[in-house]
Phi, psi and omega in degrees: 000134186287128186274146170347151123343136127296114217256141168280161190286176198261146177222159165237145185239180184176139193243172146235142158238153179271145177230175192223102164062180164322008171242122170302119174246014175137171199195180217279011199247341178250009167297333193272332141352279174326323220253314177288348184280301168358274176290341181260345162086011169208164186273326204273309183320272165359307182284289186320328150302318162268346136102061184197161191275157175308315183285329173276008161293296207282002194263306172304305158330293189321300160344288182312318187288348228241276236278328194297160177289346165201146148334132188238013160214154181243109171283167161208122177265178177073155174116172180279348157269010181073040157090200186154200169180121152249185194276136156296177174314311193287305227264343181267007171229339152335285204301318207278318190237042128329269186329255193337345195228081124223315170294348186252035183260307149253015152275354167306290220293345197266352168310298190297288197301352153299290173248021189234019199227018168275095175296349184274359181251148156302172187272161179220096171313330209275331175303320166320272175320348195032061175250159163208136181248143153294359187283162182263331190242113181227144180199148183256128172215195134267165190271118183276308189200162187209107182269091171306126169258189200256325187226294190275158146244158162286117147241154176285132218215104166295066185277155172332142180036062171089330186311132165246140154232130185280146129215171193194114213257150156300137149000291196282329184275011170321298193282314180295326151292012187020070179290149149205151162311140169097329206307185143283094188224154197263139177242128171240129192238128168298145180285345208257348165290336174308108173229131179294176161183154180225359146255071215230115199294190171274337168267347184296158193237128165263131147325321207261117198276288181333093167253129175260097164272142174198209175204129198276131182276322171198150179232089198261114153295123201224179159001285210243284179286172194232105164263134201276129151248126161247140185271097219265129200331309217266007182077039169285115152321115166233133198237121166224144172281074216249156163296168160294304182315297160003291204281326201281322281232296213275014202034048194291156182209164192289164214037348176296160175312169179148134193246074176289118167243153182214117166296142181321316191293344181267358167316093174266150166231156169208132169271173185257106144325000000 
């Protein structure tokens, strides 16, 4: 029997262009433009070099000066040279820190095109960033709501497919996060904050305002502790840190039921500047 194709893996690409207000004023194709006038000391070299007609050199050039906040190329006509054109001050510091915030532009998108695009894993900001925290349960959402207090706030967490997460911050660290509705924030739970429960009625009163109704996905054994993955109706990852005595105690087995709680207060939230 013949086996499938091989399907190529999904990649991500990715370009940056610069806009001036609301008028676009180039990408890596007229930075580069910029960079043959640099060298070549005319718009007519410069286009021949770059394997384009003058007027469309010189039409793209225009643009630019038209639209940037200063010129970025200066013509001269006349002279024993015949004229020319180089870059101003403004159009030679445009180009150098392009460049620098382009390399970290793909090194972003190769970040990205790495760890973000394997549909069988959650998605993961801090892998993106290539940050690594010990908490084990990490999630990115936004903030749905924000409730002030007299020392503490609520804040309310919007996660991927419905999931709300409670945490509870101080004030100041409110403000120094600069929190608002809508931001983006990452959110952390130590696995060793996690707590199971596997009998939890519809009258039961819980403490911990984070609940994971699930099914237990897997169970790695260790010396003493047990780490627990629940998989969560709304599709939440949850990683808990339990004794072995626990698993046996609470008879967890992998598909079995399980109730992941977390209190608000184990929460760390953090944003991306």
């Amino acid at each position: 029997m013949a086996r499938p194709p091989k399907r190529p893996r999904l990649s991500l690409q990715g370009s940056m262009w610069l806009t001036a207000g609301d008028q676009p004023l180039g990408g890596h194709g007229r930075i580069a433009l910029l960079k043959a006038v640099a060298q070549h000391g005319s718009i007519t070299a410069a286009a021949k070099a770059f394997g384009m007609s003058y007027k469309a050199a010189w039409d793209a050039i225009h643009a630019m000066n038209e639209r940037a906040s200063q010129p970025l190329v200066a013509r001269s006509t006349g002279g024993r040279g015949g004229g020319g054109a180089k870059l101003t001050d403004y159009g030679l510091a445009l180009i150098q820190r392009y460049e620098e915030v382009d390399a970290v532009h793909q090194r972003f998108v190769s970040q990205l095109d790495q760890h973000g695009l394997d549909l069988s894993q959650p998605f993961s900001l801090l892998n993106v960033m290539t940050m690594k925290t010990s908490a084990r349960n990490q999630w990115v959402g936004s903030v749905a709501a924000l409730r002030a207090g007299a020392v503490n706030d609520e804040v309310e967490l919007a996660l991927p497919g419905g999931q709300r997460l409670w945490a509870t911050i101080t004030h100041e660290s409110t403000q120094a996060l600069g929190l608002r509705p809508k931001q983006t924030v990452i959110a952390l739970v130590k696995a060793s904050a996690v707590m199971l429960a596997t009998e939890v009625g519809t009258g039961t009163k819980l403490s911990a305002r984070n609940q994971w109704p699930g099914t237990v996905a897997q169970i790695t054994p260790g010396a003493v502790n047990a780490e627990v993955l629940v998989h969560s109706a709304h599709g939440a990852h949850i990683v808990a840190i339990i004794t072995q005595a626990a698993v046996a105690d609470m008879g967890l087995q992998v598909g079995g039921p399980v109730v992941a709680l977390v209190q608000a207060s184990e929460v760390v939230l953090g944003v991306v500047n």
